[in-house]
Every structure is written in structure tokens, then in C-alpha cells.
C-alpha positions in Angstrom: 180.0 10.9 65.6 179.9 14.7 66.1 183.3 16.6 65.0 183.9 19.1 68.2 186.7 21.6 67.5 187.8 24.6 69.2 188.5 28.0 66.5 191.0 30.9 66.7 188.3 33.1 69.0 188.7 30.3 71.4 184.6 28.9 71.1 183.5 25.9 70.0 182.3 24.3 66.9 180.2 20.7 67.1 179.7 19.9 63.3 177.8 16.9 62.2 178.0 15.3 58.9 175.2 12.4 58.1 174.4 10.8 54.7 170.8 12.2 53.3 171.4 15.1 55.5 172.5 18.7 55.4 175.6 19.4 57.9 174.9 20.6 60.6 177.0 23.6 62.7 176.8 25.5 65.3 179.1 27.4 67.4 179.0 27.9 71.2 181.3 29.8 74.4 181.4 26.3 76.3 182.4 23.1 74.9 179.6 21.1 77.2 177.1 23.1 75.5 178.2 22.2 71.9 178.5 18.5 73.1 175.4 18.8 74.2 173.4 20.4 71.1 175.5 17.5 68.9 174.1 15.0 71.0 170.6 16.3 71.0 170.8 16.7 66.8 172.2 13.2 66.6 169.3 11.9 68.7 166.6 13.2 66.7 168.4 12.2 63.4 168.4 8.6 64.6 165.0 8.8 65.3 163.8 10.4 62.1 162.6 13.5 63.8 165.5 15.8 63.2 164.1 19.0 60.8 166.8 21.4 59.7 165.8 25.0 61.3 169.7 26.8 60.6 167.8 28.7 57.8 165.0 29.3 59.9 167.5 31.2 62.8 169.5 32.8 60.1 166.2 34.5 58.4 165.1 37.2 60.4 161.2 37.8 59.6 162.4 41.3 58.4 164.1 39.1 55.5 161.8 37.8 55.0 159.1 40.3 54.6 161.8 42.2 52.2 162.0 39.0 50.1 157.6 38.8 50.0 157.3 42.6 48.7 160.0 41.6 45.8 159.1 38.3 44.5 155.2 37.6 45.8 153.3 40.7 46.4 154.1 42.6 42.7 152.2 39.6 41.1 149.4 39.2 43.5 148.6 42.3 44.1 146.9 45.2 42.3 148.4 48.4 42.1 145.4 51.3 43.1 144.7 54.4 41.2 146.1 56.6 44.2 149.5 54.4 44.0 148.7 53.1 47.5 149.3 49.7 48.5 148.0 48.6 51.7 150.0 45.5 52.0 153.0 47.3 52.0 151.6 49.5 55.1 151.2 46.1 56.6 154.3 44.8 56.0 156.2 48.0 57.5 154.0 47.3 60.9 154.8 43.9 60.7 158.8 44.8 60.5 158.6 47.5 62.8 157.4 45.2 65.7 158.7 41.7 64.6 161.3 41.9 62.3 164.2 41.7 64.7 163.4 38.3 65.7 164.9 35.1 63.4 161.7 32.6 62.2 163.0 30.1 64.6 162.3 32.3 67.6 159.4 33.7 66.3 156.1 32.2 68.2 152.4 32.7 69.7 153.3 34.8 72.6 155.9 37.3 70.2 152.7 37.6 67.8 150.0 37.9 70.8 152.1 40.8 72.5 152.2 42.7 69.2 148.5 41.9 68.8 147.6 43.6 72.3 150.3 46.6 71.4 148.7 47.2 68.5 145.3 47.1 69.7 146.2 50.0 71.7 146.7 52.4 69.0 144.9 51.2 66.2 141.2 49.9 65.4 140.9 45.9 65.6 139.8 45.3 62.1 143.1 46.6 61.5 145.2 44.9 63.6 143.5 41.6 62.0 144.3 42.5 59.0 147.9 42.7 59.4 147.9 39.5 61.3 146.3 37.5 58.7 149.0 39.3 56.2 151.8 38.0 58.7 150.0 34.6 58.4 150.5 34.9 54.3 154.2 36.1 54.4 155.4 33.1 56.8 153.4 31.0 54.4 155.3 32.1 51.8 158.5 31.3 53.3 157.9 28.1 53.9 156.3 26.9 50.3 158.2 29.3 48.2 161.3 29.2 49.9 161.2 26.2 51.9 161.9 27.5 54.8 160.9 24.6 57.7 159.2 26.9 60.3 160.2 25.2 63.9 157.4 26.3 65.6 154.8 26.3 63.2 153.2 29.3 62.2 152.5 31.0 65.5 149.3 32.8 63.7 147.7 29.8 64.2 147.7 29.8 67.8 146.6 33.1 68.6 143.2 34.9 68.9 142.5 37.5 66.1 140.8 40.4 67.2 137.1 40.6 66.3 136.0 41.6 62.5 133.5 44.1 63.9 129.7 44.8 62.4 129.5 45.9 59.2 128.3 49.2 58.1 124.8 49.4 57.6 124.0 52.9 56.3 121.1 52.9 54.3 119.6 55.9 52.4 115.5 56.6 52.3 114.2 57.1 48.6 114.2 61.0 49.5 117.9 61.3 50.3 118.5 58.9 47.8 117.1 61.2 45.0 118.7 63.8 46.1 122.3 62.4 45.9 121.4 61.1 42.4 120.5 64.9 41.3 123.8 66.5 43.4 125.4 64.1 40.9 123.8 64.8 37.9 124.7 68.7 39.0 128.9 68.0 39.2 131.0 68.8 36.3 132.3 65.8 36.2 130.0 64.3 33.8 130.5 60.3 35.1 129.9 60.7 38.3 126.3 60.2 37.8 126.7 57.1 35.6 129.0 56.0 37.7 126.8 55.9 41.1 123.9 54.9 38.6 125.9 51.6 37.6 127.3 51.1 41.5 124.1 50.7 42.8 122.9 49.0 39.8 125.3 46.4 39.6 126.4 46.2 43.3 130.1 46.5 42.1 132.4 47.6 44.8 134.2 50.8 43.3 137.5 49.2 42.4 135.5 46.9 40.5 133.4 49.7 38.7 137.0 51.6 37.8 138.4 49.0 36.6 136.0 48.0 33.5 136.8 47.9 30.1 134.5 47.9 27.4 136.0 44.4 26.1 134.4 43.3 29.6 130.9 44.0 29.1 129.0 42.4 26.6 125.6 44.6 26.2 124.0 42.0 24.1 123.7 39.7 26.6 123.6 42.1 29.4 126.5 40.9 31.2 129.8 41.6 32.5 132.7 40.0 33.3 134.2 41.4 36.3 137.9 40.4 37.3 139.5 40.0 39.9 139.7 42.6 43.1 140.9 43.8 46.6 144.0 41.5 46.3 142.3 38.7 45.3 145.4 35.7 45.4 143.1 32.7 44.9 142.6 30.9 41.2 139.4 32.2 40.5 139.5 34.8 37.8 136.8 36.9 38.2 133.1 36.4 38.0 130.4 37.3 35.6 127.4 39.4 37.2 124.3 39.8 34.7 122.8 43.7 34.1 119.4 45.2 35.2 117.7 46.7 31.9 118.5 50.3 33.8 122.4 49.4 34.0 122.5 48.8 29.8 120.5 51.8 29.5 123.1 53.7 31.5 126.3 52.2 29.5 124.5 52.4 26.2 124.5 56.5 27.0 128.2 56.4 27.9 130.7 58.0 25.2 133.4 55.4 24.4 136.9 57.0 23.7 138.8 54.9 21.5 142.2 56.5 23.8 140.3 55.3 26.5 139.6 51.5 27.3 137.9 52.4 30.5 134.0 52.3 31.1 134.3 54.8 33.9 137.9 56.9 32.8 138.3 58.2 36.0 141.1 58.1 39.0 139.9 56.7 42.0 140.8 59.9 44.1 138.5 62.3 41.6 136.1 60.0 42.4 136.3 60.2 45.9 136.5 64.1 45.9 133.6 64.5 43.0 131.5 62.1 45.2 132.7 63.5 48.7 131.0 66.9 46.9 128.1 65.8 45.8 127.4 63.7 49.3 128.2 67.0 51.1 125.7 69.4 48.2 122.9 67.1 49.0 123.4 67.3 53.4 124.2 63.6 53.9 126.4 62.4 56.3 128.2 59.6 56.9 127.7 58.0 53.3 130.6 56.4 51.7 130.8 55.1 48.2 131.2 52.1 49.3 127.4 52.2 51.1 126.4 52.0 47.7 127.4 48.7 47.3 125.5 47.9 50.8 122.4 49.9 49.5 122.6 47.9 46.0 122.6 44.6 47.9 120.1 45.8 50.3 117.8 46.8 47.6 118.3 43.1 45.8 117.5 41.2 48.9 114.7 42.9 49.5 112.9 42.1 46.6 113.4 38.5 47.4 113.7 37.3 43.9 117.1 35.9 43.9 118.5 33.3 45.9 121.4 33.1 47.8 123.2 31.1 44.7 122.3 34.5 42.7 123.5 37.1 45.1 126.6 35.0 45.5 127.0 36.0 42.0 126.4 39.3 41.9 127.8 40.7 45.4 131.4 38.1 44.8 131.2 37.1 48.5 132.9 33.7 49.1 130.2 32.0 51.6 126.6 32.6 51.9 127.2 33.7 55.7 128.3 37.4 53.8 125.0 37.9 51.9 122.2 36.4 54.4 122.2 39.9 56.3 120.9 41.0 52.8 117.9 38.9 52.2 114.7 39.7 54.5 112.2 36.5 54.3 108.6 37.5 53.4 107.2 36.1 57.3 103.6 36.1 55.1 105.3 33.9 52.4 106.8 31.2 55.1 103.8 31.7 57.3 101.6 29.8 53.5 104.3 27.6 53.2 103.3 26.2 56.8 99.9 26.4 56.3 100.6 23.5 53.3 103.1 21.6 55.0 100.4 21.5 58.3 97.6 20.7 55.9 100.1 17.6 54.6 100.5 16.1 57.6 97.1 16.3 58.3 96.3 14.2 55.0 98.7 11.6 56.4 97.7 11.2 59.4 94.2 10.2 58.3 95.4 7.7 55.8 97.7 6.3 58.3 94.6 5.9 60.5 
């Protein structure tokens, strides 16, 4: 039975005590309310759905979220050259508009409404992203701290905002040319190299910065390429095989023994250098990282690797990412059901 006592501020405690299970508290104005809530508890214990949520309502998610950037987040994710960790700009959304609330209340329609205020202000590819990092952190709490989530996780149950296209910027061979020569004209002598080897390789640029010459293996005309972009699952990286051009372009590059670093350079010089050069040559609207588009673009056209292959080389997860690469030859299917007519053709006739 359910211990009911009245304390010095004159409210009342219901306490229940059960072998195999944590006590159970809870303090309320009325004394038919704590009856009530002991009753209920008691109910679900006897039935063997009782689940213990007082550390749920004690956690706010803004505990939480200060609990993920101390123990998870410093060894899953990657500090950038410019010292700028985007989870952590996450994370501040995330407390700003939900952190008040405990884990027990948080739910579907507390998450939906900071979806559609969010949506107001910033772009929707944003907005996903900081759902999807609310999805990880209440994740957290309940398999690294055991945390029993009442209500699920409410990320679950609500509609993420579209991903949006893709960029699709592409460069003809004349514009192309003359960014590669812009670059070749900065003082920063690895710019070039280093646009060389991105659309070489097809390396995103955090990728490209962070090779060491203990990665590459010029021998064998490989790479090994580790992990990136936050990266939390067990893989450790991926090895991506060289074009002939991209060892000729490494086999020109000085190596400075104070210097592990293929490309020795912060990302932020990189951007400005490249910025330059894109601006030198009158391009617009050409990122570095519609290199890594143009690279894959280039690959898929020439139809020589499958989707396996480009797996390999681009990193993407599921083939979905790298199909808006590869462009069938129509004249090559169009053969291949010439034969497969001509087949059935055959068959028919010895069936007859």
C-alpha cells in the first residue's frame, strides 16, 4: 500500500515502496490527487506496465543537451579548421526553444511548433538538420544515460521539412580552364594542386585538408580517406583509388617533414584563395564544394564505373545519392534490346 503523509508546507506526499522497484514520490497541493497518482502507479505496477519517468520530469532537455556537448559530442565530432562546430549552433537552437521543458513533457506537437517557428526564419534544410540533431541527443539520453523517455521520442512523429534539390552547378570546359589558370596565378602555391586533386579525386574539401601523407600510398594509387562531416557510425573511412593525373599531381607536391599534411592549409585560406581565384576568372555562383559535384559529374559521364564504384569513390551511403550522376548511353540500352528482342525471337520459334 501507498504511504500518504502530509509535510511541514502543509502538501502531500504518496510514496510507494515495491520490491524490484525504485520508490516512487511525488508531492501534490490536495491529498485526493496524491491518492489518486498512488493508485494509478500501483495499477500499472501490478500489471507490469509501470516505467519509471521521475528522471525523465526532473531532466529538463536543456540538461540534457549540456550533458551531450560534454560527454558525446567531443568524441564524435570533428573539430574544423575555422574552430566552428555546427552541432553546437544546433544545440543552442535546440535550448533556446525547447530546453525549458522536462523529457517527460516533451512531445510531437512541442517539436512540430518549433519546426513551423523555425521555418519562419531560417531555410528548411536547416531546420532538418537540427531536428535530426534533437533526434540524436534524446537518443543519447536514453542509451547512454538510461533515461526511459515517456513519450517516445517525439522526432519520430513529426514531419521533417523537405531536404531540397541539390546544387547542380556545372562548369563548361572554357570556364573550367580558366579557373584552373586563376589558380595557377595565386600566390598561394596549393591552391592549384589542391582544386587539381578535388576534382580528381571527388574528395569533399574537409576530406582533401585532412590528408596525411601516411594516408596515400602512391604505389598503388590509393588513398585512404577517414572519416568526415561528423561521421558517428563504425565505418572508418574508405579507400578511393587515384586517376594517373591525381599521382602526377601529389608526386609534384613538396613534402615538409614539420608538416604531415598533403594540402598544409587552413580551411578559411582556402576559402578566401579560392573565393579570389573564382572572382579573377568572372564565375559566379561556384563553390568549392561544386567541385566535388563537377568531379562526380565528370565520372558518371564516362559511364565506366558502376554504381558499386562511385559508391566508393563519392562515400555516399545508398546508391539513391550517386544515380543523379550516371547518364545511361540511350544507344547502349537501345543494342542491349535489340539482343534481348532477337532472343526471344529464337525462342519462340523453337517453342513452335
Amino acid at each position: 500500500m501507498a504511504t500518504i503523509r502530509i509535510r511541514k508546507s502543509g502538501w502531500w506526499q504518496a510514496i510507494i515502496e515495491r520490491k524490484g522497484y525504485p520508490m516512487q514520490s511525488k508531492t501534490f497541493e490536495f491529498k485526493d490527487d496524491a491518492q489518486k497518482w498512488a493508485r494509478d502507479i500501483e495499477s500499472k505496477i501490478d500489471k507490469g506496465i509501470f516505467s519509471d519517468r521521475s528522471e525523465a520530469e526532473r531532466t529538463t532537455l536543456s540538461d540534457l543537451i549540456s550533458t551531450f556537448k560534454t560527454e558525446f559530442a567531443p568524441h564524435h565530432y570533428r573539430k574544423r579548421e575555422d574552430g566552428k562546430e555546427a552541432y553546437k549552433s544546433q544545440c543552442k537552437r535546440l535550448d533556446e526553444g525547447l530546453g525549458k521543458y522536462s523529457l517527460a513533457v516533451l512531445d510531437q506537437k512541442l517539436v512540430a511548433k518549433y519546426r513551423d517557428d523555425r521555418l519562419k526564419v531560417v531555410a528548411a534544410s536547416t531546420v532538418r538538420k537540427e531536428i535530426f540533431m534533437l533526434s540524436k541527443i534524446l537518443g543519447f539520453g536514453e542509451i547512454e544515460c538510461g533515461i526511459n523517455l515517456p513519450r517516445g521520442n517525439p522526432t519520430t512523429k513529426v514531419r521533417k521539412p523537405s531536404e531540397g534539390k541539390g546544387r547542380e552547378r556545372r562548369l563548361s570546359n572554357e570556364d573550367l580552364g580558366k579557373l584552373l589558370y586563376q589558380c595557377k596565378a595565386s600566390r598561394n602555391k596549393f591552391l592549384l594542386p589542391c582544386v587539381e586533386l578535388a576534382i580528381e579525386s571527388a574528395l569533399r574539401q574537409g576530406e582533401l585538408l585532412a590528408l596525411t601523407w601516411k594516408d596515400i600510398d602512391l604505389k598503388e594509387g590509393l588513398i585512404f580517406v577517414r572519416k568526415s562531416k561528423g561521421d558517428t557510425s563504425e565505418e572508418q573511412g574508405r579507400i578511393v583509388p587515384l586517376t594517373d593525373r591525381a599521382i602526377a599531381i601529389l608526386t609534384t607536391l613538396p613534402r615538409d617533414i614539420k608538416n604531415k599534411h598533403v594540402i598544409p592549409v587552413e580551411r578559411m585560406t582556402l576559402y578566401h584563395v579560392y573565393m579570389a581565384a573564382v572572382k579573377r576568372a568572372k564565375i559566379e555562383d561556384f563553390d568549392f564544394h561544386d567541385l566535388r559535384h563537377e568531379a562526380l559529374s565528370r565520372l558518371g559521364e564516362a559511364g565506366d564505373l558502376s554504381t558499386r564504384e562511385m559508391m566508393q569513390m563519392s562515400g555516399h551511403k545508398t546508391a539513391r545519392m550517386v544515380m543523379k550522376y550516371q547518364h545511361a548511353d540511350i544507344k547502349m540500352i537501345r543494342e542491349k534490346l535489340k539482343i534481348k528482342s532477337a532472343a526471344q525471337e529464337i525462342t519462340t520459334e523453337v517453342s513452335a
